[in-house]
C-alpha positions as CSV (number, residue, x, y, z in Angstrom):
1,X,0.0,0.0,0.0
2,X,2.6,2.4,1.1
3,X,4.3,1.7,-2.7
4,X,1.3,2.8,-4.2
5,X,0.9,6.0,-2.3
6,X,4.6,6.5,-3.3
7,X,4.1,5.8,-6.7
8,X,1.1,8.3,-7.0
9,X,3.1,11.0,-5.5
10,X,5.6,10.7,-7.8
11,X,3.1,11.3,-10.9
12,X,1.7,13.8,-9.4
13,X,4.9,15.5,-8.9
14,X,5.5,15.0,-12.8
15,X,2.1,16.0,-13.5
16,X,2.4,19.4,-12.2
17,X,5.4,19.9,-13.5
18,X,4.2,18.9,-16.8
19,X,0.8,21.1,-16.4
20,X,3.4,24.4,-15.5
21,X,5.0,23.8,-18.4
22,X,1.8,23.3,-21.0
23,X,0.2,26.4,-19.5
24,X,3.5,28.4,-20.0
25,X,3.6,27.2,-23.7
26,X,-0.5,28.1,-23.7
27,X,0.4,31.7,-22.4
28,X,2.9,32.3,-25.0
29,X,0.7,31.3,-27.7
30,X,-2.1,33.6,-26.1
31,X,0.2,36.5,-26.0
32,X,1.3,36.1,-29.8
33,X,-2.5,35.7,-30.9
34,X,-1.9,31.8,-31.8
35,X,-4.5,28.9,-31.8
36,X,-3.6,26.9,-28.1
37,X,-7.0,24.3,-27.6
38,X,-4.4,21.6,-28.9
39,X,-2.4,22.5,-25.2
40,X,-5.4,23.5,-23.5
41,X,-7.2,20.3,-24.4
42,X,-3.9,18.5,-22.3
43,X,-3.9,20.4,-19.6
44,X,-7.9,19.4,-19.1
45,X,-6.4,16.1,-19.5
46,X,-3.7,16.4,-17.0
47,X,-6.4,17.5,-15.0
48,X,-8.7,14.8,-15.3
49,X,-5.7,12.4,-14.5
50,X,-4.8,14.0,-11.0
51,X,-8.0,14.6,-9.7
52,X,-8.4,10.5,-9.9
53,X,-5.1,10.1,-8.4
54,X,-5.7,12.6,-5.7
55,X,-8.8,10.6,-4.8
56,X,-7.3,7.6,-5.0
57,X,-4.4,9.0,-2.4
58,X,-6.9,10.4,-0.3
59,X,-8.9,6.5,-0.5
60,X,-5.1,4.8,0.5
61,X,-5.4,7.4,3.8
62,X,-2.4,9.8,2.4
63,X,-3.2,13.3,3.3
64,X,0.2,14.9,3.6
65,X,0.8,17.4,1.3
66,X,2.6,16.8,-1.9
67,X,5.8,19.6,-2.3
68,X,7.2,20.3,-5.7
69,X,10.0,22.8,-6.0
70,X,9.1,25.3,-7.9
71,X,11.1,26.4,-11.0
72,X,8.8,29.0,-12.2
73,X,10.2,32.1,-13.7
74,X,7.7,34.9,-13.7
75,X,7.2,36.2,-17.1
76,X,6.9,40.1,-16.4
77,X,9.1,42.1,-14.2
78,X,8.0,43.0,-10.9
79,X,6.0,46.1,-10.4
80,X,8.1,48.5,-8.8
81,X,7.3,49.5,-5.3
82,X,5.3,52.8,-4.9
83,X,6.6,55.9,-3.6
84,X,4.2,57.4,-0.8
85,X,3.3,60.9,-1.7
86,X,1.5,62.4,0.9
87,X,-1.9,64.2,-0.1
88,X,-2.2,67.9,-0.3
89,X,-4.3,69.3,1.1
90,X,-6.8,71.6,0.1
91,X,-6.8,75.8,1.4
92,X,-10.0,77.2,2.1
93,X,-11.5,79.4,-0.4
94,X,-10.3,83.0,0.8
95,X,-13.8,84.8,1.7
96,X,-14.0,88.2,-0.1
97,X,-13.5,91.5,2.2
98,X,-17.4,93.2,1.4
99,X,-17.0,96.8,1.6
């Protein structure tokens, strides 16, 4: 049993590793206006696959979480971080001297 848990964690370790990479090949096609259901349609695939080995973890009593290191490089630069400007504030409106 414990050789089956083992052996489901590793695939889901691949898995996800696999499904980072498909959906970073679907983004690039997004971003240069290219056809991606081919991808998409495996990633719903790779998805369909690990939700019946997650079940079938969670049936063998396995509820630790499964770590995978991640080697995901974001694709656009950070935001930098904003500068605090404090508000101004507003004068009242002079009142006119009546003579």
């Amino acid at each position: 049993m414990d050789n089956r848990i083992n052996e489901i964690r590793r695939i889901v370790r691949a898995l996800r590793v696999s499904m980072r990479e498909a959906e970073a090949i679907m983004h690039e096609q997004i971003n240069r206006d290219e056809d991606c259901t081919f991808v998409a349609g495996e990633v719903m695939k790779m998805r369909t696959v690990m939700s019946g080995l997650v079940r079938e973890r969670a049936a063998l009593g396995d509820t630790d979480p499964i770590v995978v290191a991640s080697l995901f490089v974001p694709r656009r630069k950070p935001t930098p971080p904003r500068v605090h400007v404090e508000k101004r504030r507003l004068l009242p409106p002079r009142e006119v001297a009546q003579a």
